[in-house]
N, CA and C atoms as a LAMMPS dump frame, in Angstrom:
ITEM: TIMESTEP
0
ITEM: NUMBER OF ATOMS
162
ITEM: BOX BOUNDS ff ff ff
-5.0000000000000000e+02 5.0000000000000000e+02
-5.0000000000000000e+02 5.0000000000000000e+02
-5.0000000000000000e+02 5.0000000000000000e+02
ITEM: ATOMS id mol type element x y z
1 1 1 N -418.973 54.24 -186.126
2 1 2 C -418.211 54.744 -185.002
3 1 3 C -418.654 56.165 -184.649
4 2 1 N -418.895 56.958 -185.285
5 2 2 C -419.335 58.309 -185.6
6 2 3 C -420.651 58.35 -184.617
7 3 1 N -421.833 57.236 -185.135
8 3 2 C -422.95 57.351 -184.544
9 3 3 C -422.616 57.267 -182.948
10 4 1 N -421.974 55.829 -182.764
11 4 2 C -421.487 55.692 -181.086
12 4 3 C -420.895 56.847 -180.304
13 5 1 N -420.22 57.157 -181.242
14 5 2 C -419.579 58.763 -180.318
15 5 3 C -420.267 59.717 -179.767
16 6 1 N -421.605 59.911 -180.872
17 6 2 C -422.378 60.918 -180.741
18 6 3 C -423.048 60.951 -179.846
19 7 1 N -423.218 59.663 -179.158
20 7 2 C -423.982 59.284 -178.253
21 7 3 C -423.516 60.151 -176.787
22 8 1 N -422.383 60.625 -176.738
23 8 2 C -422.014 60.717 -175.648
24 8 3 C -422.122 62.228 -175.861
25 9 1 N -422.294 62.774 -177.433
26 9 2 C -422.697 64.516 -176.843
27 9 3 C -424.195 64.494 -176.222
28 10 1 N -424.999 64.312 -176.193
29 10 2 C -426.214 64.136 -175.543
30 10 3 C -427.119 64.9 -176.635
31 11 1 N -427.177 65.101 -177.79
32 11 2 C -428.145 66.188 -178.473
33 11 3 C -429.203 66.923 -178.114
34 12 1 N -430.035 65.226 -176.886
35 12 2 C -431.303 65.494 -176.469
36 12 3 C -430.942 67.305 -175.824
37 13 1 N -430.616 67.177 -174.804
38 13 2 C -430.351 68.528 -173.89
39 13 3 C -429.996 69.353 -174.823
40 14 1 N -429.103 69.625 -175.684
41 14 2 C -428.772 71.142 -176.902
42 14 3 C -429.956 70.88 -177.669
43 15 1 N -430.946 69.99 -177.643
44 15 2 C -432.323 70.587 -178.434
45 15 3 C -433.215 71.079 -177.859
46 16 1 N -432.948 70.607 -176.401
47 16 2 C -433.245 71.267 -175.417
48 16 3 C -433.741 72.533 -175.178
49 17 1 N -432.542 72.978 -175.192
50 17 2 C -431.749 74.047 -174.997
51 17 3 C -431.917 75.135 -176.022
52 18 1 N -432.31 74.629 -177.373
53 18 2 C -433.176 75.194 -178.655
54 18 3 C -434.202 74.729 -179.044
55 19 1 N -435.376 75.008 -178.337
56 19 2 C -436.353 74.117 -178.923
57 19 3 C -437.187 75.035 -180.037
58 20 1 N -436.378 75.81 -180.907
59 20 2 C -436.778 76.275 -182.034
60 20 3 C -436.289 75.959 -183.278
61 21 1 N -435.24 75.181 -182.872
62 21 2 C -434.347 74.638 -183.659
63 21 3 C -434.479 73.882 -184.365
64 22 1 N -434.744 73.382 -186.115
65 22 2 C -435.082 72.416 -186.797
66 22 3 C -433.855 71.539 -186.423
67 23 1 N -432.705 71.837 -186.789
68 23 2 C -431.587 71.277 -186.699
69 23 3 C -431.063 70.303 -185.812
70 24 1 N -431.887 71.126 -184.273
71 24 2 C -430.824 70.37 -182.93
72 24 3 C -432.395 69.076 -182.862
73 25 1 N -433.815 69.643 -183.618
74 25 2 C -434.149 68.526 -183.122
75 25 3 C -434.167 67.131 -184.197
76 26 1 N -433.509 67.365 -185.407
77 26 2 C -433.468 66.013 -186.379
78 26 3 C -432.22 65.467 -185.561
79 27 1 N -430.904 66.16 -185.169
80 27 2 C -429.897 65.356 -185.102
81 27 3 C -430.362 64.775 -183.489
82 28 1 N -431.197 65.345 -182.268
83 28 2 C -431.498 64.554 -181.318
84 28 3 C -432.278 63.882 -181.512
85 29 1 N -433.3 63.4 -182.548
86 29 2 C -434.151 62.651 -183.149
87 29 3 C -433.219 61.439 -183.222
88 30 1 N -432.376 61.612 -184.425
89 30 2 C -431.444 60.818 -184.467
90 30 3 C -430.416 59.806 -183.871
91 31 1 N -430.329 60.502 -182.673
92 31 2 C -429.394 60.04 -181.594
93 31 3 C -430.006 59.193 -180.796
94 32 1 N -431.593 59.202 -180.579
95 32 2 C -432.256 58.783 -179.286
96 32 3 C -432.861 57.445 -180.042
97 33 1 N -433.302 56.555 -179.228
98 33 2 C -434.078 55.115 -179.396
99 33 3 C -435.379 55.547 -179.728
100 34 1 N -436.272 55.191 -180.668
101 34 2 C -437.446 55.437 -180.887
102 34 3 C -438.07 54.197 -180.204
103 35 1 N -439.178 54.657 -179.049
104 35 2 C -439.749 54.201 -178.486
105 35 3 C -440.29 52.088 -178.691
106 36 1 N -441.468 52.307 -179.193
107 36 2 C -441.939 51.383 -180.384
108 36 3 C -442.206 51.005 -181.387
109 37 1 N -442.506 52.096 -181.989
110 37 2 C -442.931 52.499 -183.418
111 37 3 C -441.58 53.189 -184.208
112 38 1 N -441.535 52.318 -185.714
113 38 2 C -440.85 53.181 -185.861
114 38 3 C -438.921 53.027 -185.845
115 39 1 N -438.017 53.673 -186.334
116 39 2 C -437.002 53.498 -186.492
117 39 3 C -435.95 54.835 -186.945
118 40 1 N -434.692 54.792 -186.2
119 40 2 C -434.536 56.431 -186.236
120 40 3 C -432.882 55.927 -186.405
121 41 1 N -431.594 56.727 -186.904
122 41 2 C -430.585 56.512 -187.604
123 41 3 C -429.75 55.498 -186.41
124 42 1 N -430.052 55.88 -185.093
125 42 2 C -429.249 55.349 -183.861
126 42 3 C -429.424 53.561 -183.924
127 43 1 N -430.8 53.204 -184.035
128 43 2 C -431.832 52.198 -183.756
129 43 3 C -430.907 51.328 -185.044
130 44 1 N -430.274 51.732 -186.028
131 44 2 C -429.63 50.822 -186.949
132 44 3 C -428.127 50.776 -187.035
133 45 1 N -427.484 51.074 -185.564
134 45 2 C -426.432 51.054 -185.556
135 45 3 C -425.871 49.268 -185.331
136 46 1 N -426.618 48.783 -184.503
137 46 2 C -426.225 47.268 -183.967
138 46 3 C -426.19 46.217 -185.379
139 47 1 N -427.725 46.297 -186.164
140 47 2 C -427.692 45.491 -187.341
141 47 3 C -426.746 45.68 -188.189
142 48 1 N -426.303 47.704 -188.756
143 48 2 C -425.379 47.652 -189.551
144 48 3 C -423.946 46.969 -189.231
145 49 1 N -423.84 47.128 -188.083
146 49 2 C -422.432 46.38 -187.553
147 49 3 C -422.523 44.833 -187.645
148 50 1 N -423.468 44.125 -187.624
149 50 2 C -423.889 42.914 -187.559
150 50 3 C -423.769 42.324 -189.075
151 51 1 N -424.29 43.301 -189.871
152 51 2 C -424.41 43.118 -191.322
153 51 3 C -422.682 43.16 -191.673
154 52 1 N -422.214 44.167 -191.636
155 52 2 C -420.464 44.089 -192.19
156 52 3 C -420.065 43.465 -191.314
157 53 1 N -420.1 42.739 -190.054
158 53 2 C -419.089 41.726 -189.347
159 53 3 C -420.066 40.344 -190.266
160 54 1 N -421.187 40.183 -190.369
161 54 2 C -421.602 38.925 -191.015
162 54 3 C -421.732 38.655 -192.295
């Protein structure tokens, strides 16, 4: 639930907004869909829910 929420602070833009920032850019790392390659904390929100409802 935590992850879904987060979704709606936007991280991308406050890393933006610091782009010196180790910090703002792991947690917008985090938040965003990794392209093709690859897998990032957001990208395992659907399976984990899939996994404890199944």
């Amino acid at each position: 639930m935590l992850l879904m929420m987060a979704e709606v602070l936007e991280l991308s833009r406050v890393s933006a907004a610091y782009p010196t920032s180790l910090f703002w850019k792991i947690l917008a790392y985090n938040q965003t869909h990794v392209e093709w390659f690859g897998c990032s904390l957001h990208d395992t929100i659907q399976p984990g829910f899939s996994f404890l409802v199944g």
